[in-house]
N, C-alpha and C positions, 0 to 999 in steps of 0.2 A: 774824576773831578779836575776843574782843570783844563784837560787838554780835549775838552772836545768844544768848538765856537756851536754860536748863537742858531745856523742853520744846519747844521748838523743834528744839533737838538731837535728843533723843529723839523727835520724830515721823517728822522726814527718815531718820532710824537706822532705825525701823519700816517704813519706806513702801521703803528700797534691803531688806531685810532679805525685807521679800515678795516685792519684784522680784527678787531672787535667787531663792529659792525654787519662785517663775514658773517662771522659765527653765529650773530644773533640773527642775521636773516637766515641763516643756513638750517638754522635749530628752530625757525618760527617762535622763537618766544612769544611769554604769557609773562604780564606785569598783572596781578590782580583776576585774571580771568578772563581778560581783553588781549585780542590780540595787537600785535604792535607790525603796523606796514613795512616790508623792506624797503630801505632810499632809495629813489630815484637815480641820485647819481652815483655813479662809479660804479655800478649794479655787475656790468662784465668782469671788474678786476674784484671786486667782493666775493661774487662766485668764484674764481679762479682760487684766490685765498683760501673759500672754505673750504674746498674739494681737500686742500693740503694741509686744513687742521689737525692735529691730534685729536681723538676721541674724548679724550675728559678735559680740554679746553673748550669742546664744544658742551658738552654736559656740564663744566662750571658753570658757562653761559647761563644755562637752560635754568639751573639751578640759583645760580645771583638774580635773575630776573624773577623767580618764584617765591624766594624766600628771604632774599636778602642777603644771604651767607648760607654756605652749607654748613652742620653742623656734625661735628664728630658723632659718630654713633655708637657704642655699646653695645653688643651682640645681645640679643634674645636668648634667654635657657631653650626654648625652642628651636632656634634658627638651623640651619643647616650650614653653617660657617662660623669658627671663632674669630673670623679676622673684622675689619671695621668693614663698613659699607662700600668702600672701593677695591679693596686687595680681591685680588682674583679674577676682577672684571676687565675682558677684553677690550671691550666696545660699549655702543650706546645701545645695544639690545641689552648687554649683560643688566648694564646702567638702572636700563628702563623695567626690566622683569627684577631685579632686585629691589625696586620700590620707588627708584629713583629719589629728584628730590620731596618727595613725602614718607619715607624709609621709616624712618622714624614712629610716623602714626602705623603704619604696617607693623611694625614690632610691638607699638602698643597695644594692635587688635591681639595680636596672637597672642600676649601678655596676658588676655582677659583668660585664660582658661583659669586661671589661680582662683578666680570669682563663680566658677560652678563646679559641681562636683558631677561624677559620673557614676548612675546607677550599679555598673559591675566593673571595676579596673580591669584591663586588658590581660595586665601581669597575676592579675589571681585566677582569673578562668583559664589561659592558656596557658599552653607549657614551655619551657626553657626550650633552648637552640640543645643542649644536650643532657635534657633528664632520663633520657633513655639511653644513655651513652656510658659505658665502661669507664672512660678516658676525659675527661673535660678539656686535652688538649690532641682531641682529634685534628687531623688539618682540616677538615674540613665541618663549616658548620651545617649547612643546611644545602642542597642543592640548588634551588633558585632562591632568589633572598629578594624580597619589594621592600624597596627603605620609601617611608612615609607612611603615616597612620589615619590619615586623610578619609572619605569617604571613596577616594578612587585607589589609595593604597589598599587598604581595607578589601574594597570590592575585587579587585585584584588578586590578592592573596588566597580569600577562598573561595575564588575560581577558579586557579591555578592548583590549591589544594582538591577540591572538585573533580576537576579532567585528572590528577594522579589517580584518586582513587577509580574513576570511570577506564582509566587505563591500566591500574591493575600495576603501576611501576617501581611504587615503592619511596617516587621522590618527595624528599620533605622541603617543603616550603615554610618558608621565614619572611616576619613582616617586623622589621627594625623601625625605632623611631621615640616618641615622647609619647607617654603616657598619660594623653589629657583629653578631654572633653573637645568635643566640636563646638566651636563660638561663633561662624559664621548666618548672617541671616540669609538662609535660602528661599527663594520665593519660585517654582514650578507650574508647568501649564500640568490641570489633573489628570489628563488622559495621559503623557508620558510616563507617568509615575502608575497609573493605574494599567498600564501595557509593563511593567517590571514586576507587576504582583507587592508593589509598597503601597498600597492603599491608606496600611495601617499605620503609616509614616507621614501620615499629613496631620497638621494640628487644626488648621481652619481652611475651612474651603469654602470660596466664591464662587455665587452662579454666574457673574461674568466679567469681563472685565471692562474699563471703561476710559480711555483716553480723549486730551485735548490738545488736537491743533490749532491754537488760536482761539481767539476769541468766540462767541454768538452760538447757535445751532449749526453754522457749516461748520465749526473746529472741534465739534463731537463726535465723537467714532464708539460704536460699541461692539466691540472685537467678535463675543458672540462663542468665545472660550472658555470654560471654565478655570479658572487659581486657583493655585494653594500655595501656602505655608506650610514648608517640611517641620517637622516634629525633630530637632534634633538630635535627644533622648534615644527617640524611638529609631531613628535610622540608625544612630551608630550600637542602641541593642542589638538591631536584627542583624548589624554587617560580624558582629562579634559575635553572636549563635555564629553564625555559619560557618564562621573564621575556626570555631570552636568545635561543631559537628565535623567539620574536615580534615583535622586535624592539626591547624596550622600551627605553627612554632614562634614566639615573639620573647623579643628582646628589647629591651626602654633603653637605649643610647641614641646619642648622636653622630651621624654620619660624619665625617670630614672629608674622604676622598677616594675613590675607586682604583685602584689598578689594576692593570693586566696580570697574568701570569707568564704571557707569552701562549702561541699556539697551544689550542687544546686544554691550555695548563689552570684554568678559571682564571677567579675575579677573588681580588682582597679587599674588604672593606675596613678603612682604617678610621677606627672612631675618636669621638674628642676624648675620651676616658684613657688612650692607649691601646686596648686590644684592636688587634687585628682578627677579621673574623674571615675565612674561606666560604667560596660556593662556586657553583661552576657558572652562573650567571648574576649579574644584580641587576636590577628595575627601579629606577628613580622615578618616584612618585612623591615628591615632598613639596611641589610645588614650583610657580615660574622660575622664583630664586636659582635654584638649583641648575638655570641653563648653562651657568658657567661650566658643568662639567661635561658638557657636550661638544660637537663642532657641530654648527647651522649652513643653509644655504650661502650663498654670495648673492651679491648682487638685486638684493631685495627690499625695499621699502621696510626703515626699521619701525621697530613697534611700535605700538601706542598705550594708552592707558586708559582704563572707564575707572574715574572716582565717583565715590559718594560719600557722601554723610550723612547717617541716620541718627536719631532716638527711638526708644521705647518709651511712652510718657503716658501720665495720669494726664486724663483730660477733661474737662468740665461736657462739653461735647463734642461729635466728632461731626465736623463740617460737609461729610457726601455719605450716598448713599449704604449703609453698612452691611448691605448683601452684596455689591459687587465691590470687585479690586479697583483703586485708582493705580492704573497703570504706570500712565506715562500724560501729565498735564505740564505742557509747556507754556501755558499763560503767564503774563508777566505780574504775574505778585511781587516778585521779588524784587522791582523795579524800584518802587516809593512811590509810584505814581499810578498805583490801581485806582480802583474807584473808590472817591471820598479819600483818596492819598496824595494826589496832586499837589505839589509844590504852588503853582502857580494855577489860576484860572486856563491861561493860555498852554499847560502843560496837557490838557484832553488830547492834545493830539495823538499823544502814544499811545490814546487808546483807539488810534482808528487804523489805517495805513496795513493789512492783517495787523495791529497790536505789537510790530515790530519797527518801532521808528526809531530811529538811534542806534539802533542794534546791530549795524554790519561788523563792528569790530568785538562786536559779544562772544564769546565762545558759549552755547547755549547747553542748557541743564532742565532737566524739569523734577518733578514733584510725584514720588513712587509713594504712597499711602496703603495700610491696611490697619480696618479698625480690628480689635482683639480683645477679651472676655474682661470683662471687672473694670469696665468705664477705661481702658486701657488702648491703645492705638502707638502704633509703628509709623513714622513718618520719615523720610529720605530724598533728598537732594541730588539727583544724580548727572551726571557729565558723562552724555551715552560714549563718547570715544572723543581723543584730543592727542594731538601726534607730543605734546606737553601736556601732563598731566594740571588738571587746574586742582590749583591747592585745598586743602578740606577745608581752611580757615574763611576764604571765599565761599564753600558751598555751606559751608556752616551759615557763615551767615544772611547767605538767600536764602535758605534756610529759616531761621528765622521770622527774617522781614516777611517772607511767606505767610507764615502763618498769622502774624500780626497782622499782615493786610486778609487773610480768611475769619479773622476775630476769633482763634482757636487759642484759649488760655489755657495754659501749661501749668499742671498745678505741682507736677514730679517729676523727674528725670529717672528712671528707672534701670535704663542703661542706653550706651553711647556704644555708634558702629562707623569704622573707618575702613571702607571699601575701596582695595587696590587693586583693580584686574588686570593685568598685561592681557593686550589684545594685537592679534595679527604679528608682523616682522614673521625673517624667516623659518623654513622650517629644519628639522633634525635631517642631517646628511644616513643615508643607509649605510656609510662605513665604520657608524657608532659602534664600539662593540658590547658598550653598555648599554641595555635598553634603557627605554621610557614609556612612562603613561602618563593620563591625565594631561596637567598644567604644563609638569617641565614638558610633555611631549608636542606643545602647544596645539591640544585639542581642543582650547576654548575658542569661542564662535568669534570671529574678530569684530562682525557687526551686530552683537547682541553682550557680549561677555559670559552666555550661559555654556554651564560646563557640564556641571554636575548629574543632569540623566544622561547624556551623551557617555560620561564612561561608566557609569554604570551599565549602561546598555552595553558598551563595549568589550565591557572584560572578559565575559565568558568567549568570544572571539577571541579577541590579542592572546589569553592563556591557554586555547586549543594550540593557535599557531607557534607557541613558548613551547609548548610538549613534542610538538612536531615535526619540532626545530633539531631536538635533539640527534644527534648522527649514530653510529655502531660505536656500540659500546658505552652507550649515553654519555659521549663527551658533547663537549660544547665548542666552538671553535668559531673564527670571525663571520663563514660561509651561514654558519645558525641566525648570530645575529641579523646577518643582508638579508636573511630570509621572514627573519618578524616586522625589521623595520619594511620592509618590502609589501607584504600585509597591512601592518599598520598607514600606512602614508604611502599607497602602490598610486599609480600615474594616474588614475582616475582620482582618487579620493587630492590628488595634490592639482588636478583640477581645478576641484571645488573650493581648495583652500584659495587657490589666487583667487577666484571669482570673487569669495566672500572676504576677501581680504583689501579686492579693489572695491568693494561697496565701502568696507571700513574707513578705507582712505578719502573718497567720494565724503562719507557722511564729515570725517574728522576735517573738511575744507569749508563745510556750510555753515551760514548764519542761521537765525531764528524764522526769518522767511521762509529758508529754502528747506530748513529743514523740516517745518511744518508742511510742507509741500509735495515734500518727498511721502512724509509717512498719510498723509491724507492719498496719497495714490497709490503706494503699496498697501493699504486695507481696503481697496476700493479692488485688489484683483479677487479671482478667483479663491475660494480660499483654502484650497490644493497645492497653490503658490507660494502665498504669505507665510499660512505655517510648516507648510517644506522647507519653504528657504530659512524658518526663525531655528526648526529642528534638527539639521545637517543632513534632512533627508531625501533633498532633490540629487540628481547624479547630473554631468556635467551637461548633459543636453537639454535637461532638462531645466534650469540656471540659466543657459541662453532662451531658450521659452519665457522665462520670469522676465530676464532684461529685457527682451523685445516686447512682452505685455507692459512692464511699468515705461517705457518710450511709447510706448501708444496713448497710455491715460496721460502722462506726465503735462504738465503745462510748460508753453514755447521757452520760459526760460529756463526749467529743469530738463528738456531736451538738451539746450546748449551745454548744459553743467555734464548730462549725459556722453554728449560727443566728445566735449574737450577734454575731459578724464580719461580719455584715453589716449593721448599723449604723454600723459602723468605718468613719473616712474611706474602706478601701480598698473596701470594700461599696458607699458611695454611688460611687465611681469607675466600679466595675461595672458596676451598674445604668446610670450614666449612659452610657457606653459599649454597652452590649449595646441598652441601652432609650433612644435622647436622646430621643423624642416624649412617652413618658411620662415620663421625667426630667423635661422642661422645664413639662409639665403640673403 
């Protein structure tokens, strides 16, 4: 104070004023669900600033434009970290897989399990880490250890339990974690679920499904798939029989952090209670969260995020057909200016134009519906991918106005679902000596968010290749791990990930036009195509066949969307992926 004059002031005022500016172009901000243009001017030295931001200058950004202020957080009994919602995070993947700024309602979903009870607690049917042990201060607790109680931890565990006993070796397998109930709402195409032998894990099933592109008879799509709704109950009974017939070993703590032992020597898992528990490997399955204790690729388009907001609600009636699934209807309800909701006389317009007038700076959401037994229906708002998560409080309340404009009167709220999927960013480096599955190993689809039969169908694989790993002498050593992660995410399958991770990016750039646009021509392919590519089951040649069919239907401006995206960070990711010899060229 004092000693610095009038222009001095005003230069330093100029120079944070662009590095603000930076950062929010850098980070694409989201005020409300809108996206906000980068300026015009000074656009080269804004880039150059952002490049040399800090990480959580730029995720304040993301976060002040989202919600106003970020808010301290209080750790969840569940979580997999006692620190607040920043401590431990690198980067803006950590940032963005740890809930970013919607953390908060993340912690509240997982909060719900206090509100249902589970048929058989985990801890009464299976046995301790050492009831068959002499010594309760063996060093060693279990030989492989899956921390996460999840349906892919779970799965995992006895499968891993499984190949022991098909192998005859003796090792015990341990699945660490909270002992609660599954609260997420799962919604499954029925032939994947019915190709696992879970049939008896579905609660309702649709003959088909049913989506809107837009407005009239051309923005109707009837996919021609069967739905379902997982049975929560019932899937985590069956994952716990089997957990049980295998003999798997479980403990209810909380993880805190992994370390080495040094060559050969295992893994320590050190939990929030204090004990330290031994194994010769551990498997983090507790979820994206959990990437911080990893190291990921470089050089990669960071992640994104698919929000939603649901209800479960009593409803006087339910507005569409109640044999098939409402998919995915991106019509504007949620506008104020549907039919008979018009502000103005002269506001019809936005019902013409595809029904996307106004809309370029929209970050678009549609309307996932399924009706359910006792006058009851599931209703959800979703943000299929956004490189900025858009807030629940905006899809809330599209949400809403939704329904208000479908004339669906809510008579109960029955319960409330806060849906936070990290999608796409990098992937796990093969030098991890810690494995992964599931979420942390980011096996969720980056252009769909479905996880959940993908590692169930995977486990019984990844825990062949976990057994096979083992060397002379069944030690473990870093050479084991290169060899699952090698497996899990080998050159082909990391592929498929850029492929489906540059469509991620592709879709997380579109309006409500373009994205009506897109999915009216991907349902229009083969449908060997559409749901190979929705189920991670095309291989990488096959992916290039898909992209060259959807540029043939596509219309001349989703071509162009098509070509220029490959210039896009996720384009050079591709290339560099599919192509490294001529990439490095």
């Amino acid at each position: 104070p004092g000693g610095e004059d009038g222009a001095s002031r005003r230069v330093r005022a100029w120079f944070a004023a662009v590095g603000a500016i930076a950062m929010a172009a850098r980070c694409g901000i989201l005020i409300r669900g809108r996206r906000v243009a980068a300026p015009r001017d000074g656009s080269a030295l804004a880039s150059r600033v952002a490049v040399a931001a800090p990480w959580h200058a730029r995720v304040f950004c993301r976060a002040l434009a989202e919600k106003g202020e970020r808010e301290q957080l209080k750790p969840s009994t569940t979580s997999t970290s006692t620190e607040d919602d920043t401590v431990g995070m690198r980067d803006v993947n950590d940032y963005v897989r740890g809930g970013g700024s919607e953390r908060r309602w993340l912690l509240k979903q997982a909060g719900k399990t206090s509100r249902r009870t589970q048929s058989r607690k985990m801890g009464s049917v299976l046995r301790g880490f050492h009831d068959d042990d002499d010594d309760e201060a063996v060093e060693k607790a279990v030989d492989v250890m899956v921390i996460g109680c999840g349906p892919a931890g779970m799965a995992l565990a006895c499968a891993l339990a499984e190949e022991a006993s098909r192998l005859g070796n003796g090792m015990k397998v341990g699945l660490l974690g909270p002992d609660v109930p599954f609260v997420n709402t799962y919604g499954v195409w029925e032939d994947e679920f019915l190709d696992l032998g879970l049939s008896h894990c579905l609660e309702t099933v649709f003959d088909d499904a049913v989506c809107h592109f837009g407005d009239g008879d051309q923005g109707a799509v009837t996919v021609g798939r069967r739905y379902a709704k997982v049975d929560l109950d019932a899937l985590q009974d069956h994952l716990l029989q089997r957990c049980q017939d295998a003999g798997v070993r479980f403990r209810e703590e909380i993880m805190e952090k992994v370390e080495r032992s040094g060559e050969g020597g295992g893994a320590v898992v050190r939990c929030r209670g204090g004990e330290a528990l031994g194994c010769d490997v551990a498997i983090l399955a507790s979820g994206a969260a959990t990437s911080q204790f990893l190291e990921y690729e470089e050089d990669v388009p960071s992640a994104g995020a698919q929000t939603a907001y649901g209800f479960e609600v009593e409803v006087d009636a339910y507005p569409f057909d109640e044999k098939k699934m409402h998919f995915m209807d991106f019509r504007r309800h949620h506008t104020g200016v549907w039919r008979g909701k018009a502000l103005h006389p002269g506001m019809t317009r936005a019902l013409t134009e595809e029904g996307s007038w106004g809309t370029k700076t929209e970050v678009p959401s549609f309307l996932y519906a399924m009706p359910l037994e006792g006058g009851r229906a599931f209703f959800q708002e979703t943000c299929l991918v956004a490189k900025d998560a858009v807030p629940f409080d905006v899809l809330r309340r599209r949400l809403e106005t939704r329904l208000e404009s479908l004339g669906v009167r809510v008579k109960a709220v029955l319960d409330e679902e806060w849906s936070y999927i990290p999608v796409g960013g990098p992937l796990p480096n093969a030098d991890n000596e810690t494995l992964a599955f599931g979420a942390t190993a980011n096996m969720i689809h980056p252009a769909s968010g479905y996880s959940v039969a993908r590692s169930l169908k995977a486990a019984p694989e990844f825990a062949k290749d976990v057994m096979a790993a083992y060397g002379e002498g069944r030690s473990w050593t870093s050479s084991s791990s290169r060899l699952v992660w090698d497996g899990l995410w080998s050159a082909e399958r990391r592929k498929c990930a850029a492929f489906h991770t540059f469509g991620m990016e592709l879709l997380a750039l579109m309006d409500v036009r373009s994205i009506n646009d897109f999915f009216l021509a991907f349902f229009s392919l083969p449908e060997g195509l559409w749901k190979g590519f929705l189920s991670s089951s095309l291989n990488s040649n096959q992916l290039l066949l898909f992209a060259l069919s959807m540029f043939a239907v596509a219309p001349v401006h989703m071509k162009a969307k098509l070509v220029g995206h490959l210039f896009h960070p996720a384009g050079a990711y591709l290339m560099r992926i599919y192509m490294p010899k001529a990439s490095d060229a």
